[in-house]
C-alpha positions as CSV (number, residue, x, y, z in Angstrom):
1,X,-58.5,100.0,-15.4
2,X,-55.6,102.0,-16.6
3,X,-53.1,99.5,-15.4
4,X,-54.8,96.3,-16.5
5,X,-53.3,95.0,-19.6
6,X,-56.8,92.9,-20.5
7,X,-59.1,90.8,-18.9
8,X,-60.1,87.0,-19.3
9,X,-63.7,86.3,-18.5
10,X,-65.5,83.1,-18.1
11,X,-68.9,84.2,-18.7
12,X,-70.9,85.1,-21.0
13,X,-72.9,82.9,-23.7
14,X,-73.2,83.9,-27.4
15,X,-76.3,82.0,-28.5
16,X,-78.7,84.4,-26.8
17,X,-79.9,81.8,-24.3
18,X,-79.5,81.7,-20.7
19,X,-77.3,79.7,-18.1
20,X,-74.7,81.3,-17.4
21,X,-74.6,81.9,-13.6
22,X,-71.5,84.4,-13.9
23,X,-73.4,86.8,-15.6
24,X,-76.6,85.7,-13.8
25,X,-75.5,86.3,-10.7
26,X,-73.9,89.9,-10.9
27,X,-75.2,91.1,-14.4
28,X,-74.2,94.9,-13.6
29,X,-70.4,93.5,-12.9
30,X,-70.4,91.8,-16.3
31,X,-71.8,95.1,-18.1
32,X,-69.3,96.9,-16.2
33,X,-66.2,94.6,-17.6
34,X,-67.7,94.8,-21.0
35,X,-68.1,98.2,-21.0
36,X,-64.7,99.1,-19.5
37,X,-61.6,100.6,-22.1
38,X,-60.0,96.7,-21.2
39,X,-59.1,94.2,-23.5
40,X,-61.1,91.4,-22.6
41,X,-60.9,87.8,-23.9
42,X,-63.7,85.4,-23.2
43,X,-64.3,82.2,-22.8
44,X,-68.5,82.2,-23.1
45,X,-70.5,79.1,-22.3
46,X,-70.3,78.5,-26.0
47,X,-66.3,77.5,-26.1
48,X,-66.6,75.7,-22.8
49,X,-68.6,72.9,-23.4
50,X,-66.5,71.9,-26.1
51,X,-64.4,69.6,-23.5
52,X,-65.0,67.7,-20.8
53,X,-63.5,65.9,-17.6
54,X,-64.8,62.7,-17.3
55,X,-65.0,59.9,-14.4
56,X,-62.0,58.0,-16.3
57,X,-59.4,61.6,-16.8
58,X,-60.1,62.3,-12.9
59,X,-59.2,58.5,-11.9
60,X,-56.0,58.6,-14.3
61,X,-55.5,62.2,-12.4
62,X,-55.7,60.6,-9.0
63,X,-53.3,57.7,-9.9
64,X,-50.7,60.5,-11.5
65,X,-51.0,62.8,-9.0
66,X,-51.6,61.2,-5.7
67,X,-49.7,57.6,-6.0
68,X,-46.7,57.5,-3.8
69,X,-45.0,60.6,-3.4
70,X,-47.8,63.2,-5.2
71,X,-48.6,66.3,-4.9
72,X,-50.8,67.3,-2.2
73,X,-52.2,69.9,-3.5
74,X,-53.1,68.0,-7.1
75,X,-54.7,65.1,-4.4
76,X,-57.3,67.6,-3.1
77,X,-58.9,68.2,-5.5
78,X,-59.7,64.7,-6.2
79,X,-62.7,64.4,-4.0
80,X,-64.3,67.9,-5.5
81,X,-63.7,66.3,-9.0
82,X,-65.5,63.3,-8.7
83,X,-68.3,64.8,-7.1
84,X,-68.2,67.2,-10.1
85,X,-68.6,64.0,-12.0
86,X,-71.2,62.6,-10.0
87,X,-73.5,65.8,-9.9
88,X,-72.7,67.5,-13.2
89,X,-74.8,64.9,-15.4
90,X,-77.9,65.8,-13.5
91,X,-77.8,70.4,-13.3
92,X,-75.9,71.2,-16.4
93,X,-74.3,68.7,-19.0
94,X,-77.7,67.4,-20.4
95,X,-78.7,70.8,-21.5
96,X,-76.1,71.9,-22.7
97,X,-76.0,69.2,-24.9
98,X,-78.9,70.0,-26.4
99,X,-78.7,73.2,-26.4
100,X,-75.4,72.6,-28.4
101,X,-75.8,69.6,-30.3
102,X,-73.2,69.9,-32.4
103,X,-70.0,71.4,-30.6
104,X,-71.0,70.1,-27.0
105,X,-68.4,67.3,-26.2
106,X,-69.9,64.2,-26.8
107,X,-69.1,63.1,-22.8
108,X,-71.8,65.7,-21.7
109,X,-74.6,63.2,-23.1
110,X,-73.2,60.4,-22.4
111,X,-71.3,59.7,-18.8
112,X,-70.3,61.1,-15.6
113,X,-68.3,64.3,-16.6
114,X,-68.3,67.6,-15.7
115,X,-67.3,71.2,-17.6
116,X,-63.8,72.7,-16.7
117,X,-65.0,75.8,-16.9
118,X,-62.5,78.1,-15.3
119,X,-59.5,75.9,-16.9
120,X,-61.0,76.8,-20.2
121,X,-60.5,80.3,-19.2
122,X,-56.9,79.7,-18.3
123,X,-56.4,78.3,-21.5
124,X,-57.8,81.1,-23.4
125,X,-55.7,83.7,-21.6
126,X,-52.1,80.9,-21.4
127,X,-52.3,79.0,-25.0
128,X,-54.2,81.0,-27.7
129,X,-53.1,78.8,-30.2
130,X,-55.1,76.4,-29.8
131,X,-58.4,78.6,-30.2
132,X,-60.1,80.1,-33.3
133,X,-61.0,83.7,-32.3
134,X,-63.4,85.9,-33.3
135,X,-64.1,89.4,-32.5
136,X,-66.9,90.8,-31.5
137,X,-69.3,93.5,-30.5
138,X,-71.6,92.7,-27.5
139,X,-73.9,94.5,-25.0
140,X,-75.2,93.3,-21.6
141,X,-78.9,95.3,-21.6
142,X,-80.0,96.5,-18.3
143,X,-83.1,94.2,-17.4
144,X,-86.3,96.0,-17.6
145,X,-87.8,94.7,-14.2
146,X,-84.5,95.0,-12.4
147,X,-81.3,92.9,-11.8
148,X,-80.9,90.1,-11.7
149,X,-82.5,88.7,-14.7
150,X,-81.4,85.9,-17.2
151,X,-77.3,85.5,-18.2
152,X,-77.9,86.6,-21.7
153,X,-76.0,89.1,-24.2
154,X,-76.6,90.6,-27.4
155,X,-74.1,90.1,-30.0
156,X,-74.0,93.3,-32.2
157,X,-71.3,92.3,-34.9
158,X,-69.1,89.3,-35.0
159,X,-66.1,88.9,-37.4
160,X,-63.2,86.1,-37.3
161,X,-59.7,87.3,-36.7
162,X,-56.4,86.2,-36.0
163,X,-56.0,87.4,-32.5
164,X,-53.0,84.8,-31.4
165,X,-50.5,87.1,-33.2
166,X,-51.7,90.2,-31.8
167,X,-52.1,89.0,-28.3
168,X,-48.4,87.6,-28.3
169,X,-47.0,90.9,-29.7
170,X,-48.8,92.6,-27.3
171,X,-51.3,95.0,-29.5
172,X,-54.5,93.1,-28.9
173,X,-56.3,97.1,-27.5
174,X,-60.3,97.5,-27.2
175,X,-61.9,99.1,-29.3
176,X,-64.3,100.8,-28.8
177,X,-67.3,101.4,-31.1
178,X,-70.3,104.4,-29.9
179,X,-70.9,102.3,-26.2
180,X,-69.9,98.9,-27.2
181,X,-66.8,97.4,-27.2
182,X,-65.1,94.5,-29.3
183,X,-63.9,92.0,-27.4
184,X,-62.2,88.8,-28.3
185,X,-64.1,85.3,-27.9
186,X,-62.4,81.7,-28.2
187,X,-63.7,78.5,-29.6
188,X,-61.3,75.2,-29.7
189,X,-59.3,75.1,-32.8
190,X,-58.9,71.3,-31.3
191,X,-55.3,71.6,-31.1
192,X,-55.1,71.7,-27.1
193,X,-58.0,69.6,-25.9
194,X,-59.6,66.7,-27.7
């Protein structure tokens, strides 16, 4: 830890429900990168299912990337994309759009599409610009009957902030507060994807 700079975590889901399988899946990992002297940046479930791929962006993709002389690399993922599409509808968009009705991406409810969830993270950490941040407080409990249990946090304080300045100066530090830390969350501003 003393020679990372900060973290970026996709995980996490600020609404106190569940589904998030990074933090379901290895909740004392998650504690342990909240709780660690870090800076961390997060993109939760909450800033995530603001955008979408659809069926249409992966067919433009494959015609950009993989007509005549593409790029390789850009054509495999092609196949995984569309079966993204194809699946996606039927585990995960539909309740997430109801679970956020009114930041979910309207694609979620309403064609083949899936989340980007890890390019969201990329995003987060590459272009904070085009993200409204916020800092907060959070905890990841232990779970009373054992590990693992559900993907949920508790948010302990929240206030905005204008962390885009302070990241690209380079004094964006954690905080710490008792034996939580503040750590910085993203929501689209809607300046990088519509």
């Amino acid at each position: 830890a003393a020679k990372t700079r900060r973290v970026v975590l996709m995980g996490g889901a600020l609404d106190g429900g569940r589904l998030d399988l990074n933090f379901m899946s290895d909740r004392a990992a998650a504690r342990a990168l909240v709780e660690a002297p870090v800076p961390t940046i997060f993109a939760p479930v909450d800033a995530c299912v603001q955008t979408a791929v659809r069926a249409s962006d992966v067919s433009e993709f494959a015609a950009r990337c993989c007509a005549g002389d593409g790029v390789p690399a850009a054509c495999a993922l092609v196949p995984g994309m569309r079966a993204q599409t194809r699946s996606m509808p039927y585990f995960v968009n539909s309740h997430l759009s109801l679970r956020f009705p009114t930041t979910a991406h309207a694609a979620l409810a309403s064609e083949p599409a899936f989340i980007p969830w890890d390019a969201v993270a990329v995003f987060a950490a590459t272009l904070s610009e085009g993200f409204d941040w916020e800092e907060i407080s959070i905890d990841v409990p232990p779970c009373a009957g054992g590990e693992p249990c559900d993907g949920t946090v508790r948010v302990m304080e929240r206030r905005a902030v204008n962390i885009t300045e302070a990241i690209r100066e380079g004094t964006a530090a954690a905080l710490r507060q008792d034996s939580t830390s503040v750590h910085r969350v993203g929501n689209f501003s809607g300046r990088v994807l519509a």
